[in-house]
Backbone as a chain_set.jsonl record, in Angstrom:
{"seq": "XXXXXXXXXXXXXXXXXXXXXXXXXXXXXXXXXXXXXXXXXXXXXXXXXXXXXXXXXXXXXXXXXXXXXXXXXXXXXXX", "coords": {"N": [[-19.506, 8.464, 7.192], [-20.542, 6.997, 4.243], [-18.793, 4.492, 2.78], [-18.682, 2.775, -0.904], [-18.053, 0.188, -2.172], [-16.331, -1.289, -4.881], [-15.971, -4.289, -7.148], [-12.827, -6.106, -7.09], [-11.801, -4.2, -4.745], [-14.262, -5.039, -2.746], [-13.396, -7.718, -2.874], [-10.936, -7.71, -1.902], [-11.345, -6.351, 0.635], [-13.13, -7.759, 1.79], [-15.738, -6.484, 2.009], [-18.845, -4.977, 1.148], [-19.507, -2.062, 1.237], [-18.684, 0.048, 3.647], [-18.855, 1.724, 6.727], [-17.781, 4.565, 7.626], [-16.598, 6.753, 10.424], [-16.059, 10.593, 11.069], [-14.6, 13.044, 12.677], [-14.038, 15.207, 11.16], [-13.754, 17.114, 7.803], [-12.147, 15.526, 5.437], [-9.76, 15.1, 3.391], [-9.965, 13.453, 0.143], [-7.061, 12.054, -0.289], [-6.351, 11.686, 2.338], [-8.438, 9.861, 3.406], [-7.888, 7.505, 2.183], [-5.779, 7.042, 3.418], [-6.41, 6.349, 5.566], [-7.998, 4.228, 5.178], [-6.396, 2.648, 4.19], [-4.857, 1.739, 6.268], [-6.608, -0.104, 8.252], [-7.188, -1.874, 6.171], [-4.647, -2.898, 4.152], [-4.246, -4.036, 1.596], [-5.319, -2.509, -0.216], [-3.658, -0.643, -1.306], [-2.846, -1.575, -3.36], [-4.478, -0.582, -4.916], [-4.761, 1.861, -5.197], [-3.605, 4.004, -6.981], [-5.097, 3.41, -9.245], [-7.632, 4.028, -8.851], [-10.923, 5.859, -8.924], [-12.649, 8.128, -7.108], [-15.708, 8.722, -5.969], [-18.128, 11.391, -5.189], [-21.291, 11.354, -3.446], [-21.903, 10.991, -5.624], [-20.884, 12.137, -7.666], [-17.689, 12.592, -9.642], [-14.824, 13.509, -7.398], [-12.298, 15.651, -6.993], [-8.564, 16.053, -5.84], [-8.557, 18.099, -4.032], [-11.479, 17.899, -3.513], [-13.199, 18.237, -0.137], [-14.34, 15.705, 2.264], [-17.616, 14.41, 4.023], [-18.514, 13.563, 7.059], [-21.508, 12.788, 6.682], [-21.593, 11.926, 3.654], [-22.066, 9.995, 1.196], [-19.495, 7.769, -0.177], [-17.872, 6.938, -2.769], [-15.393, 3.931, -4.402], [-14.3, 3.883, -7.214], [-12.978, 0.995, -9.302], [-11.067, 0.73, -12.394], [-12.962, 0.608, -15.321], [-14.049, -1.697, -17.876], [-14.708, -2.179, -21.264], [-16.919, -2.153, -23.67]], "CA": [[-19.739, 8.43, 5.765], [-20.826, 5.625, 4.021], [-18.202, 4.028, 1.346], [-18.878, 2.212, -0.986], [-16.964, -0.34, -2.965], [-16.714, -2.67, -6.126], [-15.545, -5.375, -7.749], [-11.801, -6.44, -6.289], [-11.797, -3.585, -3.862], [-14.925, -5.418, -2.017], [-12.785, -8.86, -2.515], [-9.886, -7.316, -0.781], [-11.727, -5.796, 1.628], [-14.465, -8.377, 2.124], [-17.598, -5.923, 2.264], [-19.203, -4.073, 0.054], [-19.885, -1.028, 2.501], [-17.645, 0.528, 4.957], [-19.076, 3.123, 7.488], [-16.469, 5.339, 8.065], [-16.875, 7.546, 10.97], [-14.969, 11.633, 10.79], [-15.162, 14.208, 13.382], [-14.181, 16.442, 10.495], [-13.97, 16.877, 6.961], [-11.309, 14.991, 4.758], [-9.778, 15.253, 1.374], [-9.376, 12.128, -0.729], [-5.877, 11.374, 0.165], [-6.365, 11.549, 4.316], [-9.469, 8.783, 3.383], [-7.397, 6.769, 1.426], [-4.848, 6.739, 4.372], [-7.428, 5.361, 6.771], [-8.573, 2.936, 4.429], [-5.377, 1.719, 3.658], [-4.174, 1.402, 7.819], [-7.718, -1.247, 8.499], [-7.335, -2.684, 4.856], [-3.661, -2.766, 3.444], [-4.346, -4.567, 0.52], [-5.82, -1.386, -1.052], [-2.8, -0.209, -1.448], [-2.458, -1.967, -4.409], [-5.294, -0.331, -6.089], [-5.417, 3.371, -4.655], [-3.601, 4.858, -8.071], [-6.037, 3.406, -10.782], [-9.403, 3.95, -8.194], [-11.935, 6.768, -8.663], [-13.638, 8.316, -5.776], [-16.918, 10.021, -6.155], [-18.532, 11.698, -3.621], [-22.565, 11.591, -3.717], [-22.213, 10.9, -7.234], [-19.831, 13.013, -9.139], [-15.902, 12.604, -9.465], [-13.892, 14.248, -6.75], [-10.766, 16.351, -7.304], [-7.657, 16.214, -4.775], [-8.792, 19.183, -2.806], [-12.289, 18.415, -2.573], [-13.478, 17.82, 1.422], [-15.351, 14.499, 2.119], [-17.817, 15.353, 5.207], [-19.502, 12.761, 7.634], [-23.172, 12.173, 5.929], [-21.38, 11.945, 2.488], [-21.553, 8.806, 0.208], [-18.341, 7.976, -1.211], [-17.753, 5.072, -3.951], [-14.149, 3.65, -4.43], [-14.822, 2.974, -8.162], [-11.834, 0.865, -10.084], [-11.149, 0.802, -14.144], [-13.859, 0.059, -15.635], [-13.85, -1.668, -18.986], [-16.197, -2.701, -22.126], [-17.769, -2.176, -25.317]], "C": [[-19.854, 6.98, 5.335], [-19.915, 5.42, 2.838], [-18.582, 2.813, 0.887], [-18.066, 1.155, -2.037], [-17.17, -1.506, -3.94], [-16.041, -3.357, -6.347], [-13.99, -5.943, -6.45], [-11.491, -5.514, -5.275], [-13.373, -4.703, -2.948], [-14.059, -6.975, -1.42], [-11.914, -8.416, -1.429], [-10.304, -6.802, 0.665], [-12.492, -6.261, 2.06], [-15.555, -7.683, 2.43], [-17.486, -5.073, 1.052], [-19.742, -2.609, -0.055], [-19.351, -0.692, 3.354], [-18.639, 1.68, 5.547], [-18.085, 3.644, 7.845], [-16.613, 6.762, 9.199], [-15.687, 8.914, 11.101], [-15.247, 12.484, 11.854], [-14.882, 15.244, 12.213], [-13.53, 15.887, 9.0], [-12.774, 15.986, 5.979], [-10.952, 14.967, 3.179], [-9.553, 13.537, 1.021], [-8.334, 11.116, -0.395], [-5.954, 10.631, 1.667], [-7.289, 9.901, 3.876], [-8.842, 7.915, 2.778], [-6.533, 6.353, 2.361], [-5.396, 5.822, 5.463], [-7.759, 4.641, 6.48], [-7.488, 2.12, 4.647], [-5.046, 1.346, 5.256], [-5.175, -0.241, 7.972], [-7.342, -1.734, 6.819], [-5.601, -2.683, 3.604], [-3.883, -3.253, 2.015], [-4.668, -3.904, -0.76], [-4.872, -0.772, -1.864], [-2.653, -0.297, -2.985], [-3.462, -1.332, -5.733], [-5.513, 1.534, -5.964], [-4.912, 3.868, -5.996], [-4.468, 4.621, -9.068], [-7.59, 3.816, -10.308], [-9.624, 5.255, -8.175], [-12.082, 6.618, -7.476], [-14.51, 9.331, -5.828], [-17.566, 10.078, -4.928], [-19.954, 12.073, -4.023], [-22.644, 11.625, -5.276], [-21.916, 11.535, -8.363], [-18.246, 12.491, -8.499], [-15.73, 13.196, -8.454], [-12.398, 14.751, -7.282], [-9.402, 16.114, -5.634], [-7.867, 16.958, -3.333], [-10.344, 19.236, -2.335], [-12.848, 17.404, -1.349], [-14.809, 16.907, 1.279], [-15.997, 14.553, 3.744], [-18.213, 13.776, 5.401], [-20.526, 11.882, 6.767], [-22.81, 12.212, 4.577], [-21.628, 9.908, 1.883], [-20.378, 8.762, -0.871], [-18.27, 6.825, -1.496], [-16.217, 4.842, -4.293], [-14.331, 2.736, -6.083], [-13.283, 2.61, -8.862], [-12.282, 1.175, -11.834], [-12.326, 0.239, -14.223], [-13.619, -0.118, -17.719], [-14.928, -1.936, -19.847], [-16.326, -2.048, -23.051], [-19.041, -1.027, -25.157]], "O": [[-19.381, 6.007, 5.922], [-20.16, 6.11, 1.848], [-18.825, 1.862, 1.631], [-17.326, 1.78, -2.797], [-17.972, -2.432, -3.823], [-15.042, -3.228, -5.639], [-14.156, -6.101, -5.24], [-10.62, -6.052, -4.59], [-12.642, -5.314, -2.168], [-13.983, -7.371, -0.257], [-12.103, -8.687, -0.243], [-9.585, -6.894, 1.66], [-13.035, -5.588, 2.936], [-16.4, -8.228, 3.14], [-16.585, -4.661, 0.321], [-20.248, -2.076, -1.042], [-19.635, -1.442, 4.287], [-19.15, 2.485, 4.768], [-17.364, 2.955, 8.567], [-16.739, 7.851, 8.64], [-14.508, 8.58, 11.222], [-16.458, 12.689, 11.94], [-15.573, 16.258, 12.307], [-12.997, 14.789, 8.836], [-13.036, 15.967, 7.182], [-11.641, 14.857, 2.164], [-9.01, 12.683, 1.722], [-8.453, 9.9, -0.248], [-5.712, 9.472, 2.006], [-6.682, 8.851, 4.085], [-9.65, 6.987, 2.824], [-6.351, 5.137, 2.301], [-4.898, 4.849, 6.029], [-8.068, 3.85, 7.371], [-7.57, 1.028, 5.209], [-5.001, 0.117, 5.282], [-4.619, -1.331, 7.837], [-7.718, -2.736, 7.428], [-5.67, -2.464, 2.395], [-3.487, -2.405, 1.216], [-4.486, -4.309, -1.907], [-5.15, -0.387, -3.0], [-2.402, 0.657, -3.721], [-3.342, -1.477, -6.95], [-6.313, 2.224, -6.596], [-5.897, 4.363, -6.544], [-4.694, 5.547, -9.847], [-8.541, 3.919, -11.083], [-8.829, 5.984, -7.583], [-11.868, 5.631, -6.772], [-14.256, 10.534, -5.762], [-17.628, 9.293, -3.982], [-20.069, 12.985, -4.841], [-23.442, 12.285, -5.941], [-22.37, 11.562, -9.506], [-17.86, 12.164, -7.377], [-16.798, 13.774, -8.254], [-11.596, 14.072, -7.922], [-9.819, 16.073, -4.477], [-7.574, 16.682, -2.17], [-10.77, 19.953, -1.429], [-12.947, 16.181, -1.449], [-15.836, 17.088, 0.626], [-15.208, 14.7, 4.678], [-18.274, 12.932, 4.508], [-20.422, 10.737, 6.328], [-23.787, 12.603, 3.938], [-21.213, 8.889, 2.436], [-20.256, 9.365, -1.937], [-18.5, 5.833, -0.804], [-15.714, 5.942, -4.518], [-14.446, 1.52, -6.235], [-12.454, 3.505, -9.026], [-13.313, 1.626, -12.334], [-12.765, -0.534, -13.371], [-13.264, 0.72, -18.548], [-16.063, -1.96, -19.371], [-15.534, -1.111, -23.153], [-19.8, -0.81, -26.102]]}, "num_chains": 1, "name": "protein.A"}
């Protein structure tokens, strides 16, 4: 799966693109666990960060497959 990431999530993580390879499907949390093992620093942002999957929100329970695009979006603010 391809993630993708913004603003201080790319700082922390120096890219702006992760490939993430799954033999099988994953909820939210599990992906957040694997992130965080290669990238601790995340840590610090996993409760305020969205994660959409191909371009809508995700919920807790739903499964993130292989060939998915997932975005690690933080707060976003503005006018």
């Amino acid at each position: 799966m391809k993630i993708l990431l913004f603003h201080h999530l790319k700082n922390v993580t120096g890219h702006s693109e992760i490939i993430f390879v799954t033999a099988k499907p994953l909820r939210p949390a599990d992906l957040w666990d694997h992130l965080i093992r290669d990238y601790p620093l995340l840590e610090k942002y996993r409760k305020e960060t969205r994660i959409a999957c191909n371009e809508c929100y995700v919920t807790e329970e739903t499964l993130l497959h292989s060939g998915d695009e997932v975005a690690l979006i933080p707060p976003v603010s503005g006018g």
